[in-house]
C-alpha positions as a Python dict, from the first residue, in 0.01 Angstrom:
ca = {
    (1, 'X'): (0, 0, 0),
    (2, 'X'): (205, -182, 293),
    (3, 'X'): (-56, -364, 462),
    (4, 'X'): (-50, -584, 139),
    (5, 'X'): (244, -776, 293),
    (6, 'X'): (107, -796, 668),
    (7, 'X'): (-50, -1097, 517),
    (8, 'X'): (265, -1212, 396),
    (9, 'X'): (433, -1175, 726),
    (10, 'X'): (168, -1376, 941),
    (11, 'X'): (220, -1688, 684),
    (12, 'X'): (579, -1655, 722),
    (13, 'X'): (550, -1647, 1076),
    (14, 'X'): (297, -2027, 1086),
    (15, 'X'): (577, -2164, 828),
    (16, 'X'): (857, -2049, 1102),
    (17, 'X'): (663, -2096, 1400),
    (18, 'X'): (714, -2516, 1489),
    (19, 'X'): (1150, -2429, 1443),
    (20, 'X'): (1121, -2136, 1672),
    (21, 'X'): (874, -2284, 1923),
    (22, 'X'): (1036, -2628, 1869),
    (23, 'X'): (710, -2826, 1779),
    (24, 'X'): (752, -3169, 1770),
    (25, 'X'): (759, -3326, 1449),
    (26, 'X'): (422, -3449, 1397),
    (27, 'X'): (87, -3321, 1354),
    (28, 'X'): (137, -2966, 1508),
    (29, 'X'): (485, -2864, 1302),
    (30, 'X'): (310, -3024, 931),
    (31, 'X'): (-12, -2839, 1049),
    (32, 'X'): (181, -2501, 1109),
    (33, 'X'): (309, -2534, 801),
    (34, 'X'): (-10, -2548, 572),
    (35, 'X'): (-183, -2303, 737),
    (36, 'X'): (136, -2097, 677),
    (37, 'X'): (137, -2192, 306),
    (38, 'X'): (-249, -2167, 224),
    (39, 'X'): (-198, -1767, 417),
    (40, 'X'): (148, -1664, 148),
    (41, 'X'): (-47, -1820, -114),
    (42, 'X'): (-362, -1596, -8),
    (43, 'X'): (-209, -1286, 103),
    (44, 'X'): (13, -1301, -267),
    (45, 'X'): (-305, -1225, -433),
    (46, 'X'): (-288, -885, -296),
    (47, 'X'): (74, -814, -465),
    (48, 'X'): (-103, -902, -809),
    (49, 'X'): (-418, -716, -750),
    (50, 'X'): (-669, -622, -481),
    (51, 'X'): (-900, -953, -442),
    (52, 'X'): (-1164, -990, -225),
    (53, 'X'): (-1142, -1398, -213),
    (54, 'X'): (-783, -1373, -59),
    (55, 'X'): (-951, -1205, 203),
    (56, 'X'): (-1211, -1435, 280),
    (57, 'X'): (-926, -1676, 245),
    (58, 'X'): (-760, -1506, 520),
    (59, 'X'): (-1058, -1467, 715),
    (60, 'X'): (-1114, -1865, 706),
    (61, 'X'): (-810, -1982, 782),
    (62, 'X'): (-758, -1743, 1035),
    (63, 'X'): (-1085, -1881, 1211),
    (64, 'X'): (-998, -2244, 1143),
    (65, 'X'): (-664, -2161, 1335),
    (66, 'X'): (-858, -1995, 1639),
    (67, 'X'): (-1024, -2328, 1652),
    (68, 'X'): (-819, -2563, 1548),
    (69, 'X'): (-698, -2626, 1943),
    (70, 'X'): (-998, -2720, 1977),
    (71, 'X'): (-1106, -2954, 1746),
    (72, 'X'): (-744, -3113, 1736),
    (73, 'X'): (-708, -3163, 2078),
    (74, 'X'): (-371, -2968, 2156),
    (75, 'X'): (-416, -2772, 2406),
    (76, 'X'): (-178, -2924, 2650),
    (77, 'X'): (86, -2778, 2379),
    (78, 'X'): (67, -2383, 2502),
    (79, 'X'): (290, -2280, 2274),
    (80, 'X'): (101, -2433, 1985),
    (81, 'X'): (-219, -2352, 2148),
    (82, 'X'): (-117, -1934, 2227),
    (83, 'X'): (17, -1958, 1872),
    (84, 'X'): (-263, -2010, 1718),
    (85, 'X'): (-521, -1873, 1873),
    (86, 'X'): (-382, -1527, 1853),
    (87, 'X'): (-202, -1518, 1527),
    (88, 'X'): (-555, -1653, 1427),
    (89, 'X'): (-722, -1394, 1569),
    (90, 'X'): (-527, -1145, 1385),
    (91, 'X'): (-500, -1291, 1043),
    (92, 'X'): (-901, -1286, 1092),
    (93, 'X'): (-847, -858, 1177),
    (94, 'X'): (-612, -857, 868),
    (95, 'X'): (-849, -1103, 637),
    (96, 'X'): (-1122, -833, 706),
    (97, 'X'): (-941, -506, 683),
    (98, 'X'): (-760, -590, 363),
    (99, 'X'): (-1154, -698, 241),
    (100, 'X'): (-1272, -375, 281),
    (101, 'X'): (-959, -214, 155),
    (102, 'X'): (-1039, -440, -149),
    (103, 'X'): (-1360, -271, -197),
    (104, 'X'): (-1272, 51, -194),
    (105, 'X'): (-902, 45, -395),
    (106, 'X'): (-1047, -263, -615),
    (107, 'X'): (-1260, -54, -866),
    (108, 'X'): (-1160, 27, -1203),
    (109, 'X'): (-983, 398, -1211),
    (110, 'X'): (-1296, 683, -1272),
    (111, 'X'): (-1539, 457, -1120),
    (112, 'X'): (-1752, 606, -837),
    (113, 'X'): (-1811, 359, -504),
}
């Protein structure tokens, strides 16, 4: 299924996100960066087998990114700030749909649901 690597794509994206918005090198660009690692990292569970924790993984950090403006105190930075409160918001969409994909793909072949 494709929407196994949508995942992928939104960590790539935090990991890429402080060279192409030009973050400076600090707190935002190292912070961009982990959230983009702990997302691959998640999302790669899916290329090995359908997981349920990778979602709520997803799901997690996605909300912690929605917030993290907030509780960091960036907001002056709009790029930052845009950034990640929508990527957030989607990785959150993509945490939940690939949760309940989980649930129904996840069983063991000849198993009802």
């Amino acid at each position: 299924m494709k929407s196994r690597y949508v995942g992928l794509l939104i960590g790539v994206w935090y990991v890429l996100a402080p060279f192409v918005w030009g973050y400076p090198m600090g707190f935002l660009w190292w912070h961009s960066i982990l959230i983009g690692s702990v997302i691959v990292a998640a999302s790669a569970s899916y290329l090995m087998s359908w997981s349920r924790g990778g979602a709520w993984v997803l799901i997690g950090v996605g909300a912690y990114s929605m917030l993290s403006p907030f509780l960091h105190d960036y907001l002056t930075s709009q790029f930052a700030f845009w950034n990640d409160l929508f990527i957030g918001v989607f990785t959150v969409g993509v945490g939940a749909a690939l949760g309940a994909a989980s649930i129904e793909y996840g069983q063991p072949e000849g198993e009802a649901g």
